[in-house]
BANU-324961 format. One record per residue: residue number from 1; x, y, z of N, C-alpha, C, O, CB in turn. Coordinates in steps of 0.02 Angstrom, whole numbers. Glycine has a CB too. Example, Ala and Ser with C-alpha at 12.3 -4.5 7.8 and 13.67 -1.06 7.14 Angstrom:
! residues 2
[rec 1, [660, -284, 390], [615, -225, 390], [660, -165, 390], [712, -166, 423], [565, -224, 452]]
[rec 2, [642, -112, 354], [684, -53, 357], [645, 2, 394], [670, 57, 402], [704, -30, 286]]
This chain:
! residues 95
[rec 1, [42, -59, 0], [0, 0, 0], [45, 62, 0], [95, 61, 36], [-48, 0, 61]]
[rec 2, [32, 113, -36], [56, 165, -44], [18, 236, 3], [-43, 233, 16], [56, 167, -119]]
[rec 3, [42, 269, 16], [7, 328, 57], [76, 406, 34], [138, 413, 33], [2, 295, 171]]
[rec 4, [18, 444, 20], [28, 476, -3], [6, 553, 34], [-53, 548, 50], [12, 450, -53]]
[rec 5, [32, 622, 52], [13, 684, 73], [34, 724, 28], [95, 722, 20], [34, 702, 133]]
[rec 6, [5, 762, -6], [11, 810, -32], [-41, 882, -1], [-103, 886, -2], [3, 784, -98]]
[rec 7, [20, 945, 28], [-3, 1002, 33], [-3, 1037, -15], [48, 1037, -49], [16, 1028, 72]]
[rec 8, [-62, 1083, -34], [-88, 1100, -79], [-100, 1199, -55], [-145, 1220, -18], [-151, 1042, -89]]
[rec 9, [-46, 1243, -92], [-63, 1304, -70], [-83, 1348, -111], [-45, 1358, -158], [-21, 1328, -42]]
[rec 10, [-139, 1384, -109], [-176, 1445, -153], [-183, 1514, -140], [-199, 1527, -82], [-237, 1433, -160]]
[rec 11, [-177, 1555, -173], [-196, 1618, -162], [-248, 1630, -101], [-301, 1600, -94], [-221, 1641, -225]]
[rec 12, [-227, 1670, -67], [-296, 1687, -9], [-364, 1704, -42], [-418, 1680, -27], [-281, 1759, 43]]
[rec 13, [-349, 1753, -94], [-437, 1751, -122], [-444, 1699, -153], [-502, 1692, -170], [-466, 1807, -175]]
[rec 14, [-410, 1657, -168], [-432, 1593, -208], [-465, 1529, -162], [-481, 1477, -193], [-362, 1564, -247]]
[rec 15, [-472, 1531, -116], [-471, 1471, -64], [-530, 1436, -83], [-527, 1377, -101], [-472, 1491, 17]]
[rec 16, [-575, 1463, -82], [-675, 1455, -112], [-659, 1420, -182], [-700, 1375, -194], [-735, 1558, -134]]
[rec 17, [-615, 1428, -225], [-618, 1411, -281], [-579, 1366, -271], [-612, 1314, -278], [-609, 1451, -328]]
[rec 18, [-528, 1354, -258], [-491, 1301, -259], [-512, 1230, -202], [-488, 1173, -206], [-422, 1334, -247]]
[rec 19, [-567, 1259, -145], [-595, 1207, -117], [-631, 1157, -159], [-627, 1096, -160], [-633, 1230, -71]]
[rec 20, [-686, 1217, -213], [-722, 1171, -249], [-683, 1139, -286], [-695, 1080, -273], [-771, 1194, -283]]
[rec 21, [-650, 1140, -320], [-590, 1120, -383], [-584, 1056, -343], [-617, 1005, -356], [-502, 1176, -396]]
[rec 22, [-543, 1059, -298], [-505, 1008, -257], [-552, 967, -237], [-533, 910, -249], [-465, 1033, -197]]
[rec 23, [-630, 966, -202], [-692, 937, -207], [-684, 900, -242], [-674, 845, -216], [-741, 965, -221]]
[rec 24, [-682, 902, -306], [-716, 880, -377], [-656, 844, -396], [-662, 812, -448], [-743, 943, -437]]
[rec 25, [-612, 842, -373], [-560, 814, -395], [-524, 755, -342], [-477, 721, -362], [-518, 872, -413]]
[rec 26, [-560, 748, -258], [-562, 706, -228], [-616, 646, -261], [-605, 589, -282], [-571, 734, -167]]
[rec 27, [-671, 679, -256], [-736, 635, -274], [-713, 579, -358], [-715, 518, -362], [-817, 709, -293]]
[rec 28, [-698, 618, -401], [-679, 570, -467], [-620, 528, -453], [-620, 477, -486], [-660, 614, -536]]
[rec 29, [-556, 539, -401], [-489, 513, -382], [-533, 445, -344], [-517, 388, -361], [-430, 575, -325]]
[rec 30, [-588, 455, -293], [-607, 417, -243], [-644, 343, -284], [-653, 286, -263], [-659, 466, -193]]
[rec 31, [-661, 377, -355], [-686, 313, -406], [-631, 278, -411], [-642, 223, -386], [-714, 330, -485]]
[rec 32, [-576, 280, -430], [-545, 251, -468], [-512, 179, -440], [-498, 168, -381], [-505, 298, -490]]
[rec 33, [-503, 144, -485], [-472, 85, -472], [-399, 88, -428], [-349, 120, -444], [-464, 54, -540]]
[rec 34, [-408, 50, -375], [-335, 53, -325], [-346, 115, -271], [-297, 131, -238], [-253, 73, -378]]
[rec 35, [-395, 142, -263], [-400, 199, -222], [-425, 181, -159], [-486, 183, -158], [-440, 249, -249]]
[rec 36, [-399, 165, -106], [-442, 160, -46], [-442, 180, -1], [-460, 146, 47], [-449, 125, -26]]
[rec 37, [-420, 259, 5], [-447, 317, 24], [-401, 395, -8], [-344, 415, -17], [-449, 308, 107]]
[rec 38, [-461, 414, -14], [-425, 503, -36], [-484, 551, 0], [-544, 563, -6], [-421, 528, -149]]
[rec 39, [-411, 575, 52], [-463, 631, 106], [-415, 719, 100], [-355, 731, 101], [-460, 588, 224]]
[rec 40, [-473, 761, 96], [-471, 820, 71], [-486, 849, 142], [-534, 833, 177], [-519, 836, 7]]
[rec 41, [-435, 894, 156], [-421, 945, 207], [-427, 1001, 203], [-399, 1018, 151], [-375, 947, 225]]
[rec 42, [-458, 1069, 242], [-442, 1139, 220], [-423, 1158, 287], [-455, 1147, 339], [-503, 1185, 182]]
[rec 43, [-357, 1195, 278], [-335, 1194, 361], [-374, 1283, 388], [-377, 1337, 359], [-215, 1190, 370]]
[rec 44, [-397, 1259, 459], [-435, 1298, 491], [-416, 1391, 482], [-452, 1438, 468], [-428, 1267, 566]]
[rec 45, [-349, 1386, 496], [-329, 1455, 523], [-315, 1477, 476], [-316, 1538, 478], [-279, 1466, 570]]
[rec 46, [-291, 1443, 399], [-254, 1484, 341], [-298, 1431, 290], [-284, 1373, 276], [-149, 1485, 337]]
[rec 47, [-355, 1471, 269], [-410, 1428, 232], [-390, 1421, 170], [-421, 1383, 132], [-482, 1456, 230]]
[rec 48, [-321, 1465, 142], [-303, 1416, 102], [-238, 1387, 66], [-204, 1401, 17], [-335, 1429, 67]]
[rec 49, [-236, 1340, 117], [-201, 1296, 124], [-225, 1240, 146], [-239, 1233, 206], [-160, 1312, 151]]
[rec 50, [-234, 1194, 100], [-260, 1098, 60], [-222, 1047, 87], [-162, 1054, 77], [-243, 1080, -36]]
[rec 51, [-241, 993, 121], [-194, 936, 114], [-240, 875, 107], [-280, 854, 149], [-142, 929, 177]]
[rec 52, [-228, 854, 54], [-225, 771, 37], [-199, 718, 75], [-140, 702, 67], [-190, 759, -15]]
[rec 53, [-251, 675, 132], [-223, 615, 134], [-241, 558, 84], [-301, 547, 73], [-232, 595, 193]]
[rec 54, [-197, 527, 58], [-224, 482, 0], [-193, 402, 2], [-132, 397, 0], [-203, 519, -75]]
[rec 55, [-215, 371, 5], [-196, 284, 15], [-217, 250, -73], [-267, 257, -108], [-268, 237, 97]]
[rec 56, [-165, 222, -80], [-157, 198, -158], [-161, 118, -133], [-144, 107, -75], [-71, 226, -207]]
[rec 57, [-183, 67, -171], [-171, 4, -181], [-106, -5, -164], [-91, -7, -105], [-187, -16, -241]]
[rec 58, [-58, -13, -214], [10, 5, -250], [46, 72, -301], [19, 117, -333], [11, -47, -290]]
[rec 59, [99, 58, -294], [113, 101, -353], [114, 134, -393], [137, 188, -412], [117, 100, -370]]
[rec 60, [73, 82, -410], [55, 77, -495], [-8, 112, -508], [-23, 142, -560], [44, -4, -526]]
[rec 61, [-48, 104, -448], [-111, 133, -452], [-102, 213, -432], [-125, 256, -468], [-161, 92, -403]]
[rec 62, [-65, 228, -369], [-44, 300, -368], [-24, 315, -432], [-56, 366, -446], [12, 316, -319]]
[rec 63, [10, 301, -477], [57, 340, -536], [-5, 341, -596], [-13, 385, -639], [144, 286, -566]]
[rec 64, [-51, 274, -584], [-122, 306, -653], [-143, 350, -624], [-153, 398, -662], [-199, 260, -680]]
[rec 65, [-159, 365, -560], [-187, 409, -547], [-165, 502, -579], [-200, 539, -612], [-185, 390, -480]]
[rec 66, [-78, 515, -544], [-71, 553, -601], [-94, 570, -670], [-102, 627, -692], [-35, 546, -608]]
[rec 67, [-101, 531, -693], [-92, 517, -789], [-171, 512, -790], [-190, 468, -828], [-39, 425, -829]]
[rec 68, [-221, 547, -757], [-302, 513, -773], [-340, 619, -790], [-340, 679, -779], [-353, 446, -659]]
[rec 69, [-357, 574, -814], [-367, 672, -868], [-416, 701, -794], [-363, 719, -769], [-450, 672, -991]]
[rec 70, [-453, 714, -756], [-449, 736, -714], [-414, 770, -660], [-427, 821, -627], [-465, 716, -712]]
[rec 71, [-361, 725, -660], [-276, 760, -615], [-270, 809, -654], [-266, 868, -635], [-189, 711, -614]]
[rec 72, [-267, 789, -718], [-232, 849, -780], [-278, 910, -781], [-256, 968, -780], [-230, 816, -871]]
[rec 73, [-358, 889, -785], [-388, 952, -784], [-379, 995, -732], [-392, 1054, -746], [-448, 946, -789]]
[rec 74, [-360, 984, -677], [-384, 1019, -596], [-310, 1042, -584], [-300, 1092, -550], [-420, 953, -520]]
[rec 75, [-248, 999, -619], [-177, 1050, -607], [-188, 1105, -657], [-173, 1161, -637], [-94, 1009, -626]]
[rec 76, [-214, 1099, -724], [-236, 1157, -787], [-283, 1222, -732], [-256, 1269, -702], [-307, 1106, -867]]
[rec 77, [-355, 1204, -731], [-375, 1241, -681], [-349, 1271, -629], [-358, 1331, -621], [-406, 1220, -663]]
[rec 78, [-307, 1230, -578], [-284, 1261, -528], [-220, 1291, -533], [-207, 1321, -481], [-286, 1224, -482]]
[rec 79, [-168, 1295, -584], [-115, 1310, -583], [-104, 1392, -564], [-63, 1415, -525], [-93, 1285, -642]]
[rec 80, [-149, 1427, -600], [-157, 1525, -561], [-176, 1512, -496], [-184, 1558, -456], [-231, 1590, -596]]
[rec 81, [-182, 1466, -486], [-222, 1494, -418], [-160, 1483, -349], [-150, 1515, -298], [-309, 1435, -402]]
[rec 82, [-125, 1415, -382], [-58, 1430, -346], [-15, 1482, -319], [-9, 1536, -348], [-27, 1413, -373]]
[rec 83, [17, 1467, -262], [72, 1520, -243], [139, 1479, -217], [188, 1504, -188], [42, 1575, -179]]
[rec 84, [127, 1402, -237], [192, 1369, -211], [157, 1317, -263], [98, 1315, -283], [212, 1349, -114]]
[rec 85, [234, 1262, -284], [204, 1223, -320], [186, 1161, -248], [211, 1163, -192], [257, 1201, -392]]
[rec 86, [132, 1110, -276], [112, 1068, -222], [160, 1022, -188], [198, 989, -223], [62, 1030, -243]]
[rec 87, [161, 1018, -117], [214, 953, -81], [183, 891, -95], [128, 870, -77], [224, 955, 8]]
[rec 88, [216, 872, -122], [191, 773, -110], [242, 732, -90], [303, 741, -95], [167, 726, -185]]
[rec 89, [209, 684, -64], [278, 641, -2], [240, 582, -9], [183, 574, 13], [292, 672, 103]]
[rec 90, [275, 540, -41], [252, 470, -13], [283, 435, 33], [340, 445, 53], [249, 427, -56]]
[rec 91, [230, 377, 58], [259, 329, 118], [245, 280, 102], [209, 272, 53], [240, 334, 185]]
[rec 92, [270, 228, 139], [245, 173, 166], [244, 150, 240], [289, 160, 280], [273, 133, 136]]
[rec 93, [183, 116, 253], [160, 100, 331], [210, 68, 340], [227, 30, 294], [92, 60, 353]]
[rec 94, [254, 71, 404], [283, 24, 432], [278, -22, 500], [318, -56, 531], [325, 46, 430]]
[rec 95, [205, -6, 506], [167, -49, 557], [87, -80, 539], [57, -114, 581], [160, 0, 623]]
């Protein structure tokens, strides 16, 4: 199993927009084959600023996930709205 965090940072007036974006882009990730869980965060004090917890099958299934025209639409969409490019860190459980 793969596990995955990615923080996700946006413009302050952007936060509303990039919640929904990021919405819409948990919900189609949460279909997909090998996904067994993708959880969407908006942190309290600095609303905008996103984090992704996300649990992959494997691999292999994290990396389609990249490559699935939805990822592609929502980095296209969200890319102005950025002010850092996104952290992603993968793991693996070691318990």
């Amino acid at each position: 199993m793969v596990h995955i965090l990615a923080r996700i940072t946006v413009r302050p007036d952007a936060a509303e927009a990039a919640a929904k974006l990021l919405q819409t882009l948990a919900a189609a990730s949460r279909k997909e084959s090998g996904c067994i869980k993708y959880e969407l965060y908006q942190q309290s004090d600095f609303p905008h600023v996103f984090q992704t917890v996300e649990q992959w099958q494997d691999k292999n299934a994290a990396d389609a996930h990249l490559k699935t025209a939805h990822v592609g639409a929502a980095i296209t969409a969200a890319g102005p709205l950025f002010t850092a490019v996104p952290e992603i860190q993968t793991y693996q459980q070691l318990d």
